[in-house]
C-alpha positions as CSV (number, residue, x, y, z in Angstrom):
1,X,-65.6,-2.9,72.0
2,X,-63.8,0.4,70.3
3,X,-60.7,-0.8,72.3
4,X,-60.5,-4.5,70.9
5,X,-61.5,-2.8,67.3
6,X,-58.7,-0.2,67.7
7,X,-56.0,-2.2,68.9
8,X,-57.6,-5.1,65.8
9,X,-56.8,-2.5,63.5
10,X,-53.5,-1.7,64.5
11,X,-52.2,-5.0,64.7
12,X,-53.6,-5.5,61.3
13,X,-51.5,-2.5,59.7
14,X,-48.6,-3.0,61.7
15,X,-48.4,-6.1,60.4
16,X,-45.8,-7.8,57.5
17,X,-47.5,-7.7,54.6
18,X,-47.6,-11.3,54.1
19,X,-50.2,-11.5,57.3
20,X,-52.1,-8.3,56.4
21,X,-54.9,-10.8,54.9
22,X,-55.0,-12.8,57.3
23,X,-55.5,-10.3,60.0
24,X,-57.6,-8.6,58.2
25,X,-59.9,-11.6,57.8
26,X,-59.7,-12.0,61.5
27,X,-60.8,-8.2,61.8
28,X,-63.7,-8.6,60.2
29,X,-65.1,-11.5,61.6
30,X,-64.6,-9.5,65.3
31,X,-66.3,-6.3,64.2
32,X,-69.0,-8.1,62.0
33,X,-69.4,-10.6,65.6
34,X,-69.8,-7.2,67.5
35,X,-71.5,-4.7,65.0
36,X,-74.0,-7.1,64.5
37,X,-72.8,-8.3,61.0
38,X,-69.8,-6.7,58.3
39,X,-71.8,-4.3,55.6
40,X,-71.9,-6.0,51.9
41,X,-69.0,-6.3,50.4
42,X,-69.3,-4.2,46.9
43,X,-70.2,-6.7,44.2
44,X,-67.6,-7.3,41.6
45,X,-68.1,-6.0,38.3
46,X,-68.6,-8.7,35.5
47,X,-68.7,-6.9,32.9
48,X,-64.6,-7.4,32.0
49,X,-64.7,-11.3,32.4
50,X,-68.0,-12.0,30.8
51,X,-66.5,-11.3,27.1
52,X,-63.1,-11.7,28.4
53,X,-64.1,-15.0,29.3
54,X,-62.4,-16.9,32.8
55,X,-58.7,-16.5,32.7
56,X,-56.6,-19.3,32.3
57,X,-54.7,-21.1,34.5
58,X,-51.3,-22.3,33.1
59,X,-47.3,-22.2,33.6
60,X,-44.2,-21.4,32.3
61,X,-43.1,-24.6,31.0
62,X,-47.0,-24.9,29.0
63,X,-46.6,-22.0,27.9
64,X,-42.9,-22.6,26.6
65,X,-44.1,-25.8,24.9
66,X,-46.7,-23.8,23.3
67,X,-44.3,-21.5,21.6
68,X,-41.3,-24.2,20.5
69,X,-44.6,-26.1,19.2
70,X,-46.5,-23.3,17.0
71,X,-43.5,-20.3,16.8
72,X,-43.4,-19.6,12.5
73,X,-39.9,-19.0,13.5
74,X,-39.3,-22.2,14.4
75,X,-41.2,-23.7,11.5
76,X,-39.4,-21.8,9.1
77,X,-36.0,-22.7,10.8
78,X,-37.0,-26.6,10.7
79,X,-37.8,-26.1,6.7
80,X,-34.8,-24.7,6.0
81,X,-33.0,-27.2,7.8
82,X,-34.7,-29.9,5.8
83,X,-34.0,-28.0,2.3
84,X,-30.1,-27.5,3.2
85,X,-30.5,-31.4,3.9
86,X,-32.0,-32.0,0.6
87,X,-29.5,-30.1,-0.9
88,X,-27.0,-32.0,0.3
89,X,-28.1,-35.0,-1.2
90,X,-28.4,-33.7,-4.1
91,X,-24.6,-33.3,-4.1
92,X,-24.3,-37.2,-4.0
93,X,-25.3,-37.4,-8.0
94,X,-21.5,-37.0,-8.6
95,X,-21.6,-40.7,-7.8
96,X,-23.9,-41.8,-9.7
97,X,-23.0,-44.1,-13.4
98,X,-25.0,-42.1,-16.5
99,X,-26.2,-44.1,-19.1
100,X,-26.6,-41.6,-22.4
101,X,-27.2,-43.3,-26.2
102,X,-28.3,-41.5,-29.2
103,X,-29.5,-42.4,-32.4
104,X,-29.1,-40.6,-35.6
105,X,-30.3,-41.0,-39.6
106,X,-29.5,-38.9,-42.4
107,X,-30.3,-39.4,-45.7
108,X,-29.2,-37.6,-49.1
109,X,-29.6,-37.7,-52.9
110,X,-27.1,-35.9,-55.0
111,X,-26.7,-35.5,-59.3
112,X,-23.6,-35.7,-60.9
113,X,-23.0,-34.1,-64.0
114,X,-26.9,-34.3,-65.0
115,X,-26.5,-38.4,-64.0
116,X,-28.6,-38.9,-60.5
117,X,-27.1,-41.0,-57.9
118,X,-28.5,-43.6,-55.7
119,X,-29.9,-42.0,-51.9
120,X,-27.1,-42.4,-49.6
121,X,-28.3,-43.5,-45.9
122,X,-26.5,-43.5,-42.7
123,X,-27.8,-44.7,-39.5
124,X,-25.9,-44.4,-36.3
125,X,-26.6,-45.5,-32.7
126,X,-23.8,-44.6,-29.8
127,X,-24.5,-46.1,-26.1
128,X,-22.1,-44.3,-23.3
129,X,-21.9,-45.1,-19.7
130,X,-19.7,-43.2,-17.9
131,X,-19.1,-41.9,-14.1
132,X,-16.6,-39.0,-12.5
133,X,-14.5,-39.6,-10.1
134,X,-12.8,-37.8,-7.3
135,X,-9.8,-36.9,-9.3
136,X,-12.2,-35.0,-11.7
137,X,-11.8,-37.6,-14.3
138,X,-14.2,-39.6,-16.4
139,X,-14.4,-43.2,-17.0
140,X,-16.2,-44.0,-20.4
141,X,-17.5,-47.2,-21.4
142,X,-18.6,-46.4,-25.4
143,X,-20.7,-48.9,-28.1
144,X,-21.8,-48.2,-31.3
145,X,-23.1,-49.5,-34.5
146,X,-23.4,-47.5,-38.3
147,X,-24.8,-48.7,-40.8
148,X,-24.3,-46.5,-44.4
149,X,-25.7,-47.4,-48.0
150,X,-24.0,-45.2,-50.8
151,X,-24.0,-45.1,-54.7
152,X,-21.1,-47.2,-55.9
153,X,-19.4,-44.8,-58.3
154,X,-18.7,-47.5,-60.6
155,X,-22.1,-48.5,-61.5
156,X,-24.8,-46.2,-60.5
157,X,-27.5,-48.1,-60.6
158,X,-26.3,-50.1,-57.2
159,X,-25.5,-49.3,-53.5
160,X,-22.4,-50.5,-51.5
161,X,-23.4,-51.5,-47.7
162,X,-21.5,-50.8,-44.7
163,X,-21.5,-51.8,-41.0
164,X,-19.1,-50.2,-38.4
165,X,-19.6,-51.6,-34.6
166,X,-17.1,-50.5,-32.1
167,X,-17.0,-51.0,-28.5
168,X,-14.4,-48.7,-26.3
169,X,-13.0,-47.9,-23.1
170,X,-11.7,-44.6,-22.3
171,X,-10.8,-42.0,-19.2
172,X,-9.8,-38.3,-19.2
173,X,-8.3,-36.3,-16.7
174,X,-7.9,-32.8,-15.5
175,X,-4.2,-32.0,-15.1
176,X,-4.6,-28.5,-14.4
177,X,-8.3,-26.4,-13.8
178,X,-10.7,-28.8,-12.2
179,X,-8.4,-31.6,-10.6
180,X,-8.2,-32.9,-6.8
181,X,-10.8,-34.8,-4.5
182,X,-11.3,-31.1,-2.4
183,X,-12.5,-29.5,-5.6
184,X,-14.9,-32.6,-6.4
185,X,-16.4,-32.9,-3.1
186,X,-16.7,-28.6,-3.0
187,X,-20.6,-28.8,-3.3
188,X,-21.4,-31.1,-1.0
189,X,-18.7,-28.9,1.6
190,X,-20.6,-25.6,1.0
191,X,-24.1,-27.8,1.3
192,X,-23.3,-29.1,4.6
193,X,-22.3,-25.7,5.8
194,X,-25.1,-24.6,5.2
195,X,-26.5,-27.2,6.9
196,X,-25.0,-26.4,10.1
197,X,-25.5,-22.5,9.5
198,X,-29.6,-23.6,9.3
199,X,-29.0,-25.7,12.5
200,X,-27.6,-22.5,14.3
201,X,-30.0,-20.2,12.8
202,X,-33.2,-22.6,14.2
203,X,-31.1,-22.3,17.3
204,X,-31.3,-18.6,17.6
205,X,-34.7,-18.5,17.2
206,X,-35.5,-20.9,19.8
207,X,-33.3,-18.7,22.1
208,X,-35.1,-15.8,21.3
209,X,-38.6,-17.0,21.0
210,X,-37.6,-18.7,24.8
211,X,-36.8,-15.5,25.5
212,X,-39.4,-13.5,24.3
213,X,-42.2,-15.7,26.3
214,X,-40.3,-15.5,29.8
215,X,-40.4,-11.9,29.5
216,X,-43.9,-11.6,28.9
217,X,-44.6,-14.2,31.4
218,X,-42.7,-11.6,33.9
219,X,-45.2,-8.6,32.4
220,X,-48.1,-10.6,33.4
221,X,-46.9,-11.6,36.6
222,X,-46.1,-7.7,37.6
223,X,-49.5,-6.8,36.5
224,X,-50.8,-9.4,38.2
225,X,-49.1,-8.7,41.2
226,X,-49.7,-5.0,41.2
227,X,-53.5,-5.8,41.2
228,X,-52.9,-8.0,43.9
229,X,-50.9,-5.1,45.9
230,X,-53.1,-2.2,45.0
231,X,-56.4,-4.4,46.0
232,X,-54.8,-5.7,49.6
233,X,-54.4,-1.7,49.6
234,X,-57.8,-1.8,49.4
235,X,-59.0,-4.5,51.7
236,X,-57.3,-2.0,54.2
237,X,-58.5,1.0,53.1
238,X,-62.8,-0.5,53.4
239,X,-61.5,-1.7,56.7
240,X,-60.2,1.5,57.8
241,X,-63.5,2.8,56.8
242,X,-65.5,0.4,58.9
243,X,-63.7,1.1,61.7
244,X,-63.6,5.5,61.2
245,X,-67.7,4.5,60.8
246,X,-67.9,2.6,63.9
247,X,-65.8,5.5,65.9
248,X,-68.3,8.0,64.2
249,X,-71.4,6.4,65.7
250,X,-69.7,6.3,68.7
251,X,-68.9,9.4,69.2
252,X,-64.9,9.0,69.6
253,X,-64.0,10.1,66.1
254,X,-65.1,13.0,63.8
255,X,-67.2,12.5,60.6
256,X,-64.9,14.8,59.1
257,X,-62.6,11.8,58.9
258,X,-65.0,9.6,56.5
259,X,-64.5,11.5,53.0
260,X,-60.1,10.9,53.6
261,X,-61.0,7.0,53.5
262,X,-64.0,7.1,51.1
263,X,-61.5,9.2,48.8
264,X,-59.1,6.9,48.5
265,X,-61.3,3.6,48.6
266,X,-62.7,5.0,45.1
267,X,-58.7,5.9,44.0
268,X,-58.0,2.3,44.8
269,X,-61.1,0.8,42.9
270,X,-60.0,2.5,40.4
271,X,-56.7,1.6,40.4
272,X,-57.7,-2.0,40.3
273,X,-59.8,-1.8,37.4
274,X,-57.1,-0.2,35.2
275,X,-55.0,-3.1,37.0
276,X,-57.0,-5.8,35.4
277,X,-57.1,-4.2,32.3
278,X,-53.8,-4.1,31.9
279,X,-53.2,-7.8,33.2
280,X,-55.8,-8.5,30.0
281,X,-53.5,-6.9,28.0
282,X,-50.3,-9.1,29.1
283,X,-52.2,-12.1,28.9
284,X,-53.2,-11.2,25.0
285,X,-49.4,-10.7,24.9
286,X,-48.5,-13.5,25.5
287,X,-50.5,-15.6,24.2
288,X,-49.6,-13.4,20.7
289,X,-46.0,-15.1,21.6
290,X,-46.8,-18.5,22.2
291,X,-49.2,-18.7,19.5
292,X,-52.3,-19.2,21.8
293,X,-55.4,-18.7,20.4
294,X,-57.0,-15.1,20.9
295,X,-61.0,-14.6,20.6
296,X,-63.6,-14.0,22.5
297,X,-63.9,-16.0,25.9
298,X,-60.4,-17.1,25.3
299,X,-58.4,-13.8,26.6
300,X,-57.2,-13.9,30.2
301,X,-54.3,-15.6,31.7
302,X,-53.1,-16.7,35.1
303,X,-50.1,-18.0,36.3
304,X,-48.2,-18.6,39.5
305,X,-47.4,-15.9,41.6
306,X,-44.3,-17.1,42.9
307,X,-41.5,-14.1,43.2
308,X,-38.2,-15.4,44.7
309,X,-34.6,-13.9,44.8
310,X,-32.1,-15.3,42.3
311,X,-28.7,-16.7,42.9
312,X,-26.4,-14.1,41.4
313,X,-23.4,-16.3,39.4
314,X,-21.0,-15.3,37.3
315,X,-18.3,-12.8,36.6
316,X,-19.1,-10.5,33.8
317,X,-15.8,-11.2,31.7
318,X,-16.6,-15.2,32.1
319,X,-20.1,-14.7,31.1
320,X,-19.0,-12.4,28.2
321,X,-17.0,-15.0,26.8
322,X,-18.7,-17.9,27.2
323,X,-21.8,-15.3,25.5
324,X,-18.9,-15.6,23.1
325,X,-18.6,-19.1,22.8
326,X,-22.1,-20.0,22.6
327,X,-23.5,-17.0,20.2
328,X,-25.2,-18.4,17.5
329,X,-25.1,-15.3,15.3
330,X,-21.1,-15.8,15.6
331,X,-21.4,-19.5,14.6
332,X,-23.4,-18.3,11.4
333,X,-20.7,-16.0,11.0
334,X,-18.5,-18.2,11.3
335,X,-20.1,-20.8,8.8
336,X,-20.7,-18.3,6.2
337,X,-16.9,-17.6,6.4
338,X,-16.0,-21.0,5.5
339,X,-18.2,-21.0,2.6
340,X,-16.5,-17.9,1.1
341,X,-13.2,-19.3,1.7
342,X,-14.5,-22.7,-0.2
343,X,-16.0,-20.4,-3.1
344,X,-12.7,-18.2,-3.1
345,X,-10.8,-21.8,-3.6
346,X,-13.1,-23.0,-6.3
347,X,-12.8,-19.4,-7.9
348,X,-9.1,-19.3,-8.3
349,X,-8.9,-22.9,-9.6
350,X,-10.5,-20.9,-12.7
351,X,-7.5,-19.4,-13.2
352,X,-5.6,-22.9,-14.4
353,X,-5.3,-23.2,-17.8
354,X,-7.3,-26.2,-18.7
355,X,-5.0,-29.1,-19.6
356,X,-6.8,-32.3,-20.6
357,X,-5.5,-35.6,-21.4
358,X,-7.4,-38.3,-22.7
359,X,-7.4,-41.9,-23.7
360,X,-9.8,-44.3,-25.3
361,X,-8.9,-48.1,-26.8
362,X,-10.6,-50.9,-28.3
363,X,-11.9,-53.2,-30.8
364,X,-13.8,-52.3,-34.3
365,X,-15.0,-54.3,-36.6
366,X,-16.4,-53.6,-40.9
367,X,-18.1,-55.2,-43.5
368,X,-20.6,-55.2,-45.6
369,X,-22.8,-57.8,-43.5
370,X,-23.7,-56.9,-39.6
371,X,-22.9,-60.6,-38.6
372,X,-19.7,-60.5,-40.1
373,X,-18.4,-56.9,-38.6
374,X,-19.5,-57.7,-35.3
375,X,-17.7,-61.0,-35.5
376,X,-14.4,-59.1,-36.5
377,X,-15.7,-56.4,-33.6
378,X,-15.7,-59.6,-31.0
379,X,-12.7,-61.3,-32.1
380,X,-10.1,-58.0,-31.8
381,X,-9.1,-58.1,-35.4
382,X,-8.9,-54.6,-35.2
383,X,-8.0,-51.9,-32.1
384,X,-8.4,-48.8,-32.4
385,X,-6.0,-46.2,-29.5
386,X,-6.9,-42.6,-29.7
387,X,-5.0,-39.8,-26.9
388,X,-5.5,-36.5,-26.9
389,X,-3.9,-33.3,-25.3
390,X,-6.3,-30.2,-24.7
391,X,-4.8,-27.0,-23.8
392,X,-7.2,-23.8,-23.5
393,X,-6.4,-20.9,-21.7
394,X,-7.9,-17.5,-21.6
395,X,-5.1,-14.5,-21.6
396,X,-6.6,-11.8,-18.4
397,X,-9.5,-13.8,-17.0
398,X,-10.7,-10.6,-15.2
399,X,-14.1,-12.2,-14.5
400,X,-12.5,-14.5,-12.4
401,X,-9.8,-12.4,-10.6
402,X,-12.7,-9.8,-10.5
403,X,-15.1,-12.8,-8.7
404,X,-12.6,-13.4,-6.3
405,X,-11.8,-9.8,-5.3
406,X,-15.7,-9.9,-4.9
407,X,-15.2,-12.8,-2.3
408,X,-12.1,-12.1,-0.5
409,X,-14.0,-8.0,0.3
410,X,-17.1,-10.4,1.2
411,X,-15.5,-11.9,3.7
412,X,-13.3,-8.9,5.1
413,X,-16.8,-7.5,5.4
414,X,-17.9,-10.4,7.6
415,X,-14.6,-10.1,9.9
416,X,-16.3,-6.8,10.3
417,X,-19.7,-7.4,11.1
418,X,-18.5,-10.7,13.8
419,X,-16.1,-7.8,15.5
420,X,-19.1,-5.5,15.7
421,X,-21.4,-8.4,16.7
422,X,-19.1,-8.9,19.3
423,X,-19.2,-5.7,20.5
424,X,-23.3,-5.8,20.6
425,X,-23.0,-9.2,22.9
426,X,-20.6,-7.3,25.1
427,X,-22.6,-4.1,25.5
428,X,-25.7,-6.6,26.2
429,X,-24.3,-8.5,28.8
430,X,-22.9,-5.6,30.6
431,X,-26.6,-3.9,30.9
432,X,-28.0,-7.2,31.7
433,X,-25.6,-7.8,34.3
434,X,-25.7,-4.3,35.7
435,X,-29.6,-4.0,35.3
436,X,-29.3,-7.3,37.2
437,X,-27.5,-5.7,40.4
438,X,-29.2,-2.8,39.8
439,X,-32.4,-4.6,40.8
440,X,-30.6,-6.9,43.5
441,X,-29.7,-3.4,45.2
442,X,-33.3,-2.3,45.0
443,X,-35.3,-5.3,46.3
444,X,-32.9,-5.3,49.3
445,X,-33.6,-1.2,49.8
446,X,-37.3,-1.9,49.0
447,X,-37.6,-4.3,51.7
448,X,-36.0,-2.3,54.5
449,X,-38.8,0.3,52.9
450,X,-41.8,-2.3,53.6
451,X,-40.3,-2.4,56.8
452,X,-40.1,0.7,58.1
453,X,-43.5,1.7,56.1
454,X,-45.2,-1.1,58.6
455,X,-43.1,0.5,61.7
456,X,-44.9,3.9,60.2
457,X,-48.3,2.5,60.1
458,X,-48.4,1.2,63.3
459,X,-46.6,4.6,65.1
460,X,-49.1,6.6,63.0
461,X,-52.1,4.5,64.1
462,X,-51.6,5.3,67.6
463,X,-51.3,8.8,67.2
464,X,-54.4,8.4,65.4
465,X,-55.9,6.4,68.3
466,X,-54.7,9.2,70.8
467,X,-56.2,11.8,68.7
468,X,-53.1,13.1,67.5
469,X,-53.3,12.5,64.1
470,X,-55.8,12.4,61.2
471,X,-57.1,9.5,58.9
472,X,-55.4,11.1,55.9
473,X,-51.6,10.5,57.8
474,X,-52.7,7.2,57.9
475,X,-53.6,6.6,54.6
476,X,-50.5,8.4,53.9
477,X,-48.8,5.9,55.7
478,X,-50.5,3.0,54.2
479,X,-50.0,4.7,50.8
480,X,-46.1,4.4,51.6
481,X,-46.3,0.6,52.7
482,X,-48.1,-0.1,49.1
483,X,-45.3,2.0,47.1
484,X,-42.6,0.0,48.7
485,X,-44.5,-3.3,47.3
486,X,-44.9,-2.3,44.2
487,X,-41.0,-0.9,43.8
488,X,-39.9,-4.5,45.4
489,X,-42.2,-6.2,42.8
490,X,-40.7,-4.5,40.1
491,X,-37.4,-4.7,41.1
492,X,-37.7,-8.5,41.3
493,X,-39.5,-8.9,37.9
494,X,-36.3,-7.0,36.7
495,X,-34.0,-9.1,38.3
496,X,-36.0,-12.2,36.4
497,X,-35.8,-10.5,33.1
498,X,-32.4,-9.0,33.4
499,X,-31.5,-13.3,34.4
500,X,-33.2,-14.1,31.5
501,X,-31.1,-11.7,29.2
502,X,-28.3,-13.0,30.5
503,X,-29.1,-17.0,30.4
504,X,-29.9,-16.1,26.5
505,X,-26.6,-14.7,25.9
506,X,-24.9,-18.1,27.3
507,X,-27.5,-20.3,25.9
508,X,-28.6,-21.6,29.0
509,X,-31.7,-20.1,28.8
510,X,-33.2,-23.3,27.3
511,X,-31.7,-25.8,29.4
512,X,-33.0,-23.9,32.3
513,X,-36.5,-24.1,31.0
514,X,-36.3,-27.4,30.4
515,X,-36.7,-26.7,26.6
516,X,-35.3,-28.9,23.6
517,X,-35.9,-28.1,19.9
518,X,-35.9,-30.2,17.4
């Protein structure tokens, strides 16, 4: 029965990794069959998962959707979007036809030499209706109506009645300072860059909210996967254990060798414990980025264990450039550049002189009676022409020249800062892409380490066997195996996050996640 145990137990820690559990099941069931039953296992402490609550099972994608769905990022990015779009149709009120009429009333008494005149009223109402057009001139359409009651001169004691109507068409245009369709349609330009700079800037925070998820999804996975190493760690320690007990009682094997195993079983418990702690503490995380709720019973996490090697694509300088292409900091950058260029066009067009012409014609008619003037009015007995010429220029205007100095070292200063972002996007896709090898290089070395650990395990465990070495070697040994684990777990959750660096400097990163904003 020693035999079978002995030779159970060094299958079971020669074996891959991947089959450890399932030998070790197998083990058990033999020694339990033979022992006459396996000892209790040692109960689980609950004291973690009853406030933490059961952990949660859920995947990447949910938990993307969750983030692109409650991210204040996002939100913000959406609003501004939708006030840059408001803002652009505010621009559109330079089509609109105004309609503006006033009405005005004065009325005086005045005293010549010690004789008092008669009040003099006048009442005046003026209807406009007028619209710009993309030349920057205005088409008027003006009618108006006075009606005046002064003192006749000649007697006193009466009042001579007037009425004035008029009705008139007239246009003036900008020759200089404030002419040309580019200059009337300026606003709504710089709104709809905006616009697209909002679009780009809801964009980047997708990308790095995206981003920012995936690599907290990859924290939990390694700390969910080093609690899964270090307790397989265990599962072979407690069996190594049972079987130093069973040698004890049988004489073949010291009890000296107990306290090696029972040593590291309570290293290994401990281990897991400050294991799951720290998986608590990534799943907190990220539900803190996806906007998850976090309170009591709703803590834990758990998602897929599922570590796979990557595909390694690209060349550095094609992945730098088309990082270039699809930055959406440079597109801002971009954006913001054309809107200084606009303002600095709109600026120097201050430094016209303002030359206005301006004409206005059409019918008037007067009398005494309102029927009878607005007959005259109706019947063009009377037109009335008026042009005018305006010239007004300001000698220096170094509040202008000084404004567009202002702009033109504005955007000098963002050549600057796209140069240096440039740089930054460079730099980051170099470390990504090295960290990336880096890691390829170590999950190769860290399997040929498993391997040869298991090759260790199984030479040591018939020395052991032969009574040529100790239980401590073997642990030793087993110690090594779960090292190499843990390195090749970390160097693929590296490889993962170093990919996910790089997909976010390309803007892939959320077509590969299946992710779309809107």
């Amino acid at each position: 029965m020693r035999l079978c145990t002995g030779l159970a137990l060094a299958a079971l820690l020669a074996s891959p990794a991947t089959a450890q559990a399932d030998l070790l099941s197998h083990a058990l069931g033999q020694a339990g069959d033979s022992a006459g039953g396996a000892p209790p296992p040692t109960p689980h402490d609950p004291d973690l998962t009853a406030w933490a609550g059961p952990a949660q099972p859920i995947t990447l994608p949910d938990l993307l959707q969750h983030a692109v769905k409650s991210a204040p990022a996002l939100a913000s990015a959406r609003l501004d979007i939708a006030i840059a779009e408001a803002q652009i149709e505010q621009t559109y009120a330079r089509d609109d036809w105004q309609i503006r009429a006033e009405l005005t009333a004065r009325s005086s008494q005045g005293n010549i030499s010690g004789i008092t005149l008669n009040r003099s009223t006048q009442v005046s109402l003026v209807a406009d209706v007028f619209r710009t057009f993309s030349t920057g001139g205005t088409l008027n359409f003006r009618a108006g109506s006075t009606f005046s009651r002064n003192p006749d001169f000649r007697d006193n004691t009466q009042s001579i009645n007037n009425w004035a109507d008029n009705v008139s068409v007239g246009y003036s245009q900008p020759l200089l300072r404030g002419r040309g369709r580019w200059l009337w349609d300026a606003q709504e330009r710089r709104a709809t860059l905006s616009r697209d700079a909002a679009v780009l800037a809801r964009r980047l925070a997708a990308i790095q909210a995206v981003q920012t998820v995936v690599s907290a999804y990859w924290d939990l996975v390694l700390a969910e996967r080093q609690v899964a190493i270090t307790q397989q760690s265990l599962d072979l320690a407690k069996e190594r254990l049972r079987i130093t007990t069973l040698g004890n009682e049988g004489g073949k094997i010291p009890r000296s060798e107990i306290p090696a195993v029972q040593q590291i079983i309570a290293t290994r418990e401990e281990d897991v414990l400050s294991g799951e702690l720290l998986v608590l503490d990534r799943s907190i995380a990220l539900r803190r980025a996806t906007g998850m709720p976090i309170g009591a019973g709703a803590l834990g996490l758990r998602v897929p264990i599922d570590l796979v090697e990557l595909a390694v694509n690209g060349d550095i300088g094609d992945l730098t450039e088309r990082a270039y292409q699809a930055s959406p900091e440079l597109a801002q950058l971009a954006a913001n550049d054309k809107i200084t260029a606009l303002d600095i066009e709109v600026t120097e067009n201050g430094l016209l002189p303002r030359l206005d012409a301006a004409l206005s014609l059409g019918p008037n008619g007067q009398d005494e009676k309102f029927g009878t003037a607005l007959k005259e009015m109706a019947t063009f007995k009377a037109i009335a022409v008026q042009g005018s010429l305006l010239f007004e220029h300001s000698i220096g205007q170094e509040n202008v020249r000084g404004q567009a100095r202002a702009l033109r070292a504005q955007r000098q200063k963002l050549e600057v800062t796209a140069f240096d972002l440039r740089a930054q996007i460079a730099q980051t896709m170099a470390r990504a892409v090295a960290q990336r090898e880096v890691a390829r290089r170590r999950v190769t070395l860290s399997q040929r380490a498993i391997e040869l650990a298991n090759e260790n395990i199984k030479i040591e465990t018939d020395r052991f066997n032969l009574g040529k070495s100790t239980n401590f070697d073997v642990l030793n040994r087993l110690e090594e195996l779960r090292q190499a684990e843990l390195r090749k777990t970390s160097a693929l959750i590296d490889w993962h996050k170093a990919e996910a660096v790089v997909q976010a400097l390309t803007g892939d990163i959320l077509p590969a996640y299946g992710v779309t904003v809107q």
